[in-house]
TORPAFI-37925 format. One line per field, with one value per residue: residue in three letters; x, y, z of N, C-alpha, C in turn. Coordinates in nm, 3 decimals, decimal comma, padded with zeros to 5 digits. Last residue first. Layout:
N
residuo (ALA|...)
n.px (X|...)
n.py (Y|...)
n.pz (Z|...)
ca.px (X|...)
ca.py (Y|...)
ca.pz (Z|...)
c.px (X|...)
c.py (Y|...)
c.pz (Z|...)
***
This chain:
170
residuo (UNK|UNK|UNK|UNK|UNK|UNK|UNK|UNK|UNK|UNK|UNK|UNK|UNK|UNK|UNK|UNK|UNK|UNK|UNK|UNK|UNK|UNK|UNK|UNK|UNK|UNK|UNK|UNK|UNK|UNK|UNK|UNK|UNK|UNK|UNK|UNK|UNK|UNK|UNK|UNK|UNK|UNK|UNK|UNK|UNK|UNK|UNK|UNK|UNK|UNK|UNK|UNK|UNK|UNK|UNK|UNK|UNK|UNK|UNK|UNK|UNK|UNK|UNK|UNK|UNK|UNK|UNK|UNK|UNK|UNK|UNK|UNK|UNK|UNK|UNK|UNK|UNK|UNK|UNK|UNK|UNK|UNK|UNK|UNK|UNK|UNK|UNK|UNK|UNK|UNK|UNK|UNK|UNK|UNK|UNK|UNK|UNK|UNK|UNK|UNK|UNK|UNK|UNK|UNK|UNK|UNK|UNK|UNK|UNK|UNK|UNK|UNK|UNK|UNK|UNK|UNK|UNK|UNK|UNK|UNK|UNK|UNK|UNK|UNK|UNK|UNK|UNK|UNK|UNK|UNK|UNK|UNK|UNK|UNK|UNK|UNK|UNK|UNK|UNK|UNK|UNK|UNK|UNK|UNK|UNK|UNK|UNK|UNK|UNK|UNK|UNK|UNK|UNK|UNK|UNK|UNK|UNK|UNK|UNK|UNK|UNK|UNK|UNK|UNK|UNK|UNK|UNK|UNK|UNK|UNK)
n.px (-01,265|-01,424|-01,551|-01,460|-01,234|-01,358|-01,471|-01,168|-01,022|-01,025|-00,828|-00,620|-00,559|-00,693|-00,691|-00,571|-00,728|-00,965|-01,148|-01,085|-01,267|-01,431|-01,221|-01,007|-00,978|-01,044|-00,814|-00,603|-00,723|-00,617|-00,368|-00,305|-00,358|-00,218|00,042|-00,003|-00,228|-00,490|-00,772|-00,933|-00,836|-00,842|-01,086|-01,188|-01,049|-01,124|-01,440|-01,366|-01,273|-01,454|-01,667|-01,509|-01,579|-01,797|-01,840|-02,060|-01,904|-01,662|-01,775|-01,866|-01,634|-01,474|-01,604|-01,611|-01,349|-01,285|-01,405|-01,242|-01,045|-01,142|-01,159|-00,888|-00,601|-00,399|-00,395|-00,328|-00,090|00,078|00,042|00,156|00,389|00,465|00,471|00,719|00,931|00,935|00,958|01,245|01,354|01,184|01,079|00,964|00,613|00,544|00,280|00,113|-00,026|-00,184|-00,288|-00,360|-00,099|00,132|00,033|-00,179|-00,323|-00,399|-00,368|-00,208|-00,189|00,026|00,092|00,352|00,523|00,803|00,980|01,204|01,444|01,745|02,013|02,002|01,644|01,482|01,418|01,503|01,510|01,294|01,243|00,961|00,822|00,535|00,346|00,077|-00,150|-00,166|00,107|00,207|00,582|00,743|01,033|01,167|01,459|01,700|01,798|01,559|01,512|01,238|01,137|01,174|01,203|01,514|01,452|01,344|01,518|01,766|01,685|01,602|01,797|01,989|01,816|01,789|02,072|02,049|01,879|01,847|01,603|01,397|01,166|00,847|00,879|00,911)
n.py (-01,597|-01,591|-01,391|-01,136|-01,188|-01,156|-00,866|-00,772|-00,749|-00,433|-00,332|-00,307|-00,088|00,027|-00,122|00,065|00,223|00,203|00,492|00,826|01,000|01,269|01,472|01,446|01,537|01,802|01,899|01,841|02,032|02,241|02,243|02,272|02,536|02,662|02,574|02,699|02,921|02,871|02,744|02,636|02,387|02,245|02,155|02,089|01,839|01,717|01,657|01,526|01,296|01,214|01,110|00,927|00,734|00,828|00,802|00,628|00,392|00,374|00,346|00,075|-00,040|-00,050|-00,172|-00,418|-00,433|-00,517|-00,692|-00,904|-00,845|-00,976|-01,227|-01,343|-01,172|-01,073|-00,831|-00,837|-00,926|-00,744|-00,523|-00,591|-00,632|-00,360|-00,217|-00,350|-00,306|-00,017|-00,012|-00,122|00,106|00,391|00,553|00,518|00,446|00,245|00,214|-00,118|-00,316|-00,635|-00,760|-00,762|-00,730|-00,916|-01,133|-01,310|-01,523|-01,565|-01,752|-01,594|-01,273|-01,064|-00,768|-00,596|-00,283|-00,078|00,168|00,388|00,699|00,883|00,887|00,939|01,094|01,009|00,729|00,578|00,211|00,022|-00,279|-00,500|-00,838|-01,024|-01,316|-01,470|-01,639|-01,942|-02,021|-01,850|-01,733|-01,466|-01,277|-00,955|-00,768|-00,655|-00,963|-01,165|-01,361|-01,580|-01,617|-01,719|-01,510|-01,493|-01,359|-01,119|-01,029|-00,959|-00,793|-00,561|-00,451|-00,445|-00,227|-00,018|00,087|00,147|00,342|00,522|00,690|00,818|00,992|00,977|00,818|00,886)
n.pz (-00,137|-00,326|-00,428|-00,326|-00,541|-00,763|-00,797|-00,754|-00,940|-01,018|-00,839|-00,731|-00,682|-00,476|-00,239|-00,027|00,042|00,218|00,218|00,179|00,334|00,263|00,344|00,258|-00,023|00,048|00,175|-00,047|-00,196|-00,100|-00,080|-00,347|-00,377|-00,244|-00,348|-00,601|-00,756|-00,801|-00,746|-00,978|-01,136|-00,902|-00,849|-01,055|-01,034|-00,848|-00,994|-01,117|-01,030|-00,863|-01,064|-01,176|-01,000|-00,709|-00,424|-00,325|-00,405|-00,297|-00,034|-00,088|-00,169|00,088|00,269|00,079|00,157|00,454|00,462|00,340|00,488|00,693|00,645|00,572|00,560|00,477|00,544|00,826|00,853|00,709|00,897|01,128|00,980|00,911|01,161|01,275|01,111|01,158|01,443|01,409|01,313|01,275|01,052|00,758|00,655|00,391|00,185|00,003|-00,134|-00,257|-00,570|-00,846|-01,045|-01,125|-01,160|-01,315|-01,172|-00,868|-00,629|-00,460|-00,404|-00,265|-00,023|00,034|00,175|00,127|00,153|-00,041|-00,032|-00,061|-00,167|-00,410|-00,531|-00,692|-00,739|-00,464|-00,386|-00,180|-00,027|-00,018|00,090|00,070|00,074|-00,114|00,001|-00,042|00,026|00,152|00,041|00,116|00,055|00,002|-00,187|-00,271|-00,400|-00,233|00,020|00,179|00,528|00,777|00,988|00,974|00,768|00,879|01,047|00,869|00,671|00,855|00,956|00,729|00,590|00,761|00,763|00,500|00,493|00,847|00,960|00,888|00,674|00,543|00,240|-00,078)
ca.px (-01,206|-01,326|-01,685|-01,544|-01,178|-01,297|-01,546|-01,281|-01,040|-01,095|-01,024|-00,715|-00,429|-00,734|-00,781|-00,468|-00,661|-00,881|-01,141|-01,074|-01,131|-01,488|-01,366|-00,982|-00,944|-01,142|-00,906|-00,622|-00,689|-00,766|-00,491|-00,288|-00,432|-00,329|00,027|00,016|-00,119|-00,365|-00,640|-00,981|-00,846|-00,713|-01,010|-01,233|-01,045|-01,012|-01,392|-01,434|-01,202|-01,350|-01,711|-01,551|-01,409|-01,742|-01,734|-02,061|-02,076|-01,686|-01,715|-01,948|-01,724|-01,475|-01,650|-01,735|-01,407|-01,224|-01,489|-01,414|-01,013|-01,042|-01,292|-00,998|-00,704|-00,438|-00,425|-00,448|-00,203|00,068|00,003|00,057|00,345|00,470|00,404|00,566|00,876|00,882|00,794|01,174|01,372|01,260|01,137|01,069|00,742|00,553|00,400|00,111|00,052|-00,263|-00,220|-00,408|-00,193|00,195|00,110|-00,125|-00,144|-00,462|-00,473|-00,125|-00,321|-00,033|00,042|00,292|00,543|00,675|00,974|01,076|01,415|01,590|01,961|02,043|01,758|01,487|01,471|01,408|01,563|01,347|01,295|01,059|00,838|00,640|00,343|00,257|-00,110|-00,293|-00,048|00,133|00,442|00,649|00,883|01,136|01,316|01,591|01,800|01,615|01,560|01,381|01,136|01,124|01,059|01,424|01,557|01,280|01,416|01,746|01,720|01,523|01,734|02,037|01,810|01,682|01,978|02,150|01,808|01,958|01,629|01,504|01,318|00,950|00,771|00,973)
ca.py (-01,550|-01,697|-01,502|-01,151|-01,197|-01,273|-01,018|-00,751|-00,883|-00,569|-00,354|-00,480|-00,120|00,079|-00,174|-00,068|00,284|00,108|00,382|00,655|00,982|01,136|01,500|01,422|01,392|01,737|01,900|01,785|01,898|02,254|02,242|02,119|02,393|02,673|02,566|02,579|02,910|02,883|02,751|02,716|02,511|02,241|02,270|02,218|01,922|01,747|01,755|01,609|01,343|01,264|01,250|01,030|00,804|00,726|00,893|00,765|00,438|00,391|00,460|00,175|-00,027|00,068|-00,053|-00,385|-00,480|-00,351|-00,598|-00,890|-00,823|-00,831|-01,171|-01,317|-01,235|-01,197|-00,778|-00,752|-01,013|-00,882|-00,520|-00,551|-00,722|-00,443|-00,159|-00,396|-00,416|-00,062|00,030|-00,173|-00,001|00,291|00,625|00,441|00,574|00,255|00,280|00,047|-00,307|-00,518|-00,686|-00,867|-00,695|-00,775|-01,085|-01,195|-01,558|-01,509|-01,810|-01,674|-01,393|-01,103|-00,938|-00,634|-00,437|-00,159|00,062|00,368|00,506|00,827|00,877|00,828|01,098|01,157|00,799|00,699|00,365|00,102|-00,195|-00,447|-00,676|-00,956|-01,161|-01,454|-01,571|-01,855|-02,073|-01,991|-01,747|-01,591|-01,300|-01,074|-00,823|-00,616|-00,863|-01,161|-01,328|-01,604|-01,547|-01,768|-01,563|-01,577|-01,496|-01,200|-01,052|-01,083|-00,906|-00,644|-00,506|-00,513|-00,341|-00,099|-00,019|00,016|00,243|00,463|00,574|00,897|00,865|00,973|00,828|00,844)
ca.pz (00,014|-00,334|-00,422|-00,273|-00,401|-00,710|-00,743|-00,625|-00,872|-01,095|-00,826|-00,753|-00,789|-00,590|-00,368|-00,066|-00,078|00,137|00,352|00,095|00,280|00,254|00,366|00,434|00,000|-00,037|00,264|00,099|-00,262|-00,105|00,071|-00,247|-00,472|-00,236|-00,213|-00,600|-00,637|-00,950|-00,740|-00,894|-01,205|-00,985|-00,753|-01,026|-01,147|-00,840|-00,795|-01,175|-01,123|-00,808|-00,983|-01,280|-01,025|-00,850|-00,451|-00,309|-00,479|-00,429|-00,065|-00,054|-00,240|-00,035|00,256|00,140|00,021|00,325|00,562|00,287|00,361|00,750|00,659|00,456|00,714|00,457|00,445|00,803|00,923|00,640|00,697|01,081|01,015|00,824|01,087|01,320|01,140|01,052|01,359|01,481|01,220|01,306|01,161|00,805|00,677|00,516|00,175|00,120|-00,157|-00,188|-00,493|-00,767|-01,010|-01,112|-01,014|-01,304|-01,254|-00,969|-00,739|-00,509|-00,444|-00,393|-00,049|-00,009|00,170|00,052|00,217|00,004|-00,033|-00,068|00,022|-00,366|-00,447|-00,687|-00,855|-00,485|-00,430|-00,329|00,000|-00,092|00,180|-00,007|00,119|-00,099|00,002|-00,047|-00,073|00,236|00,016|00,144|-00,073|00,042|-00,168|-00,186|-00,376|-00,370|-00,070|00,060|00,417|00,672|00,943|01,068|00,780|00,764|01,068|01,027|00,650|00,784|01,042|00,788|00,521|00,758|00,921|00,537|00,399|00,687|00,990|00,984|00,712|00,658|00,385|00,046)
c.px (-01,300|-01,254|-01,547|-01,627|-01,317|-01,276|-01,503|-01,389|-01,132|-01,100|-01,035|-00,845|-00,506|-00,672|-00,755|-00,568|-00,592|-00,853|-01,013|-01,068|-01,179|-01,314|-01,478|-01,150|-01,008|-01,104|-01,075|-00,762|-00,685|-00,805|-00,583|-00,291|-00,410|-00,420|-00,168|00,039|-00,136|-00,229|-00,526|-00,851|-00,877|-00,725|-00,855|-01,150|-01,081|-00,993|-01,237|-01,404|-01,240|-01,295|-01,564|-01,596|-01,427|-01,622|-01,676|-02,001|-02,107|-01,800|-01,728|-01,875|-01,872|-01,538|-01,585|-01,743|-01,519|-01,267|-01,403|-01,447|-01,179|-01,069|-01,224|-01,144|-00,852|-00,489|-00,410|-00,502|-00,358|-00,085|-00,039|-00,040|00,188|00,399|00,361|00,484|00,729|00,824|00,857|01,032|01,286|01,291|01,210|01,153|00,833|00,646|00,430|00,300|00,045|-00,096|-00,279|-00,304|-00,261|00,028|00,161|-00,065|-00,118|-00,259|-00,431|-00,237|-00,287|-00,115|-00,028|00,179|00,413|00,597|00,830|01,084|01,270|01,574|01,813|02,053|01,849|01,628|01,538|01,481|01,444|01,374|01,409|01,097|00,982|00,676|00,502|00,244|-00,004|-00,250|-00,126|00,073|00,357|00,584|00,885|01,050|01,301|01,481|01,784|01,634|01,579|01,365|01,221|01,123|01,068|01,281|01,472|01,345|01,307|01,633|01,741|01,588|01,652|01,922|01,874|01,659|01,889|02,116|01,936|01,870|01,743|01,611|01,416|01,089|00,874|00,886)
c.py (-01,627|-01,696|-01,618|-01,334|-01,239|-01,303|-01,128|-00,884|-00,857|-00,729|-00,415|-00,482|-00,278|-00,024|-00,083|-00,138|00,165|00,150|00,270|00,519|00,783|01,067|01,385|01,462|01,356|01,585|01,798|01,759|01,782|02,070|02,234|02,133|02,280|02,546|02,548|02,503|02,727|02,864|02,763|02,808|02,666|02,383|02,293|02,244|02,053|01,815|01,797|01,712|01,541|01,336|01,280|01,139|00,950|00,806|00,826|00,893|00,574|00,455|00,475|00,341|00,044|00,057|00,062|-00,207|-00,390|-00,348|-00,458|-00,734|-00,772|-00,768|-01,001|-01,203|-01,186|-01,268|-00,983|-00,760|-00,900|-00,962|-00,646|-00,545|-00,696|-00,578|-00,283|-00,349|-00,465|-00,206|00,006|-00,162|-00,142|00,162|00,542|00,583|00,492|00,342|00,298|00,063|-00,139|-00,472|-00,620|-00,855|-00,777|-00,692|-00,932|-01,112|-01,414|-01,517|-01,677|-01,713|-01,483|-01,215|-00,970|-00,758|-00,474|-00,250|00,025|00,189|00,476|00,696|00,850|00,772|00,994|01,172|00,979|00,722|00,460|00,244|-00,118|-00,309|-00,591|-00,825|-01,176|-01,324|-01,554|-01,705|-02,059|-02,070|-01,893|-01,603|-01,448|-01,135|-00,901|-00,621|-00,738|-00,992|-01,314|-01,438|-01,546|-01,760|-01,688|-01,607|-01,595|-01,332|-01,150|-01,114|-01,027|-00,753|-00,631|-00,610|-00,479|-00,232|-00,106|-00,018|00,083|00,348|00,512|00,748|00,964|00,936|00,810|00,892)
c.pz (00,150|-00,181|-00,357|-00,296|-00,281|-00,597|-00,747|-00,612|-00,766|-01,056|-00,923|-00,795|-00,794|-00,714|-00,460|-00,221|-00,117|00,058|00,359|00,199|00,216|00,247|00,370|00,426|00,161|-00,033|00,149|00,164|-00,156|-00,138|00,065|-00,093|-00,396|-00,303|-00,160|-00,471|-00,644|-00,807|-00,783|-00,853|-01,114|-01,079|-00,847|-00,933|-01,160|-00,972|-00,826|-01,059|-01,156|-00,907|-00,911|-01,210|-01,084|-00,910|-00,609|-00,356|-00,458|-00,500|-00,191|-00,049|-00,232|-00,175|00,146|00,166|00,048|00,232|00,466|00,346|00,251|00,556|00,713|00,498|00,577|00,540|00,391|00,690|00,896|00,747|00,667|00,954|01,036|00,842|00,944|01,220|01,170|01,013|01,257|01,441|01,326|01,261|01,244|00,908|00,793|00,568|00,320|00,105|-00,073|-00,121|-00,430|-00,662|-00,915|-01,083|-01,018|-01,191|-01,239|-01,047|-00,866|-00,648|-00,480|-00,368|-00,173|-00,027|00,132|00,103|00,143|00,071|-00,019|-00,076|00,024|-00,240|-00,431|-00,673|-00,800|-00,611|-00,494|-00,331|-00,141|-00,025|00,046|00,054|00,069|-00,022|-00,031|-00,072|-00,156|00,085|00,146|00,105|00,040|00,021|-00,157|-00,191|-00,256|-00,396|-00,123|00,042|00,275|00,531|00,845|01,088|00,900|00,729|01,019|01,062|00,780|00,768|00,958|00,886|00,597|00,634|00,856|00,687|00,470|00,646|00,834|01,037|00,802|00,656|00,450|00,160)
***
């Protein structure tokens, strides 16, 4: 859960007017457009932790690729209003199906990638994991090694295998 200061029932009420009046179908708690090209998708989910917990989602799938449960670009939005969450979301959706917005995140986390390959993160978060027995201490150190090269598009990690699709088809 990101942030909440805001009831999962504002922000399902606000939502649902909002997205009615975009256009948007329904199902459950969850909205789904598609152009085409794009489906964008806004979900609102219980926290296994808590029954006051919640997370806000919102998403865009590839309409071309069948596999939908990948081929996703998909963030966690902290819910302080029910207004920023709106925007925060819209934001998402004109950022994350604007092809040359999408090429320019491609690009640089594949240059992040080259600098930061999995197997060397793995290896980094592994030494501080063993370094740090305190468990406060381990996730400052864990911090400050993420906030040092940070991940430019964390929204690719859950597509990277469509990357050269996206790059020869976008």
């Amino acid at each position: 859960m990101t942030g909440a200061n805001v009831s999962k029932e504002e922000v399902i009420e606000y939502a649902a007017a909002w997205f009615r009046r975009k256009g948007f179908r329904k199902s459950h708690l969850r909205w789904k457009k598609s152009d085409g090209v794009f489906t964008k998708e806004f979900v609102i989910q219980g926290s296994s932790f808590s029954r006051e917990a919640y997370y806000i989602r919102p998403c865009v799938h590839i309409d071309a690729l069948a596999d939908q449960s990948f081929g996703m670009f998909a963030a966690d939005i902290p819910h302080f209003s029910t207004e920023q969450v709106i925007r925060d979301t819209e934001r998402f959706f004109c950022e994350w199906t604007n092809p040359g917005l999408i090429r320019a995140h491609i690009q640089a986390f594949l240059e992040w990638d080259a600098r930061n390959p999995l197997e060397v993160r793995r290896e980094r978060k592994l030494a501080v994991e063993q370094k740090y027995a305190e468990r406060d201490e381990r996730n400052q150190a864990l911090l400050e090694l993420e906030f040092a090269d940070p991940c430019p598009a964390p929204e690719l990690f859950d597509c990277q295998r469509y990357i050269p699709y996206l790059l020869e088809n976008l």
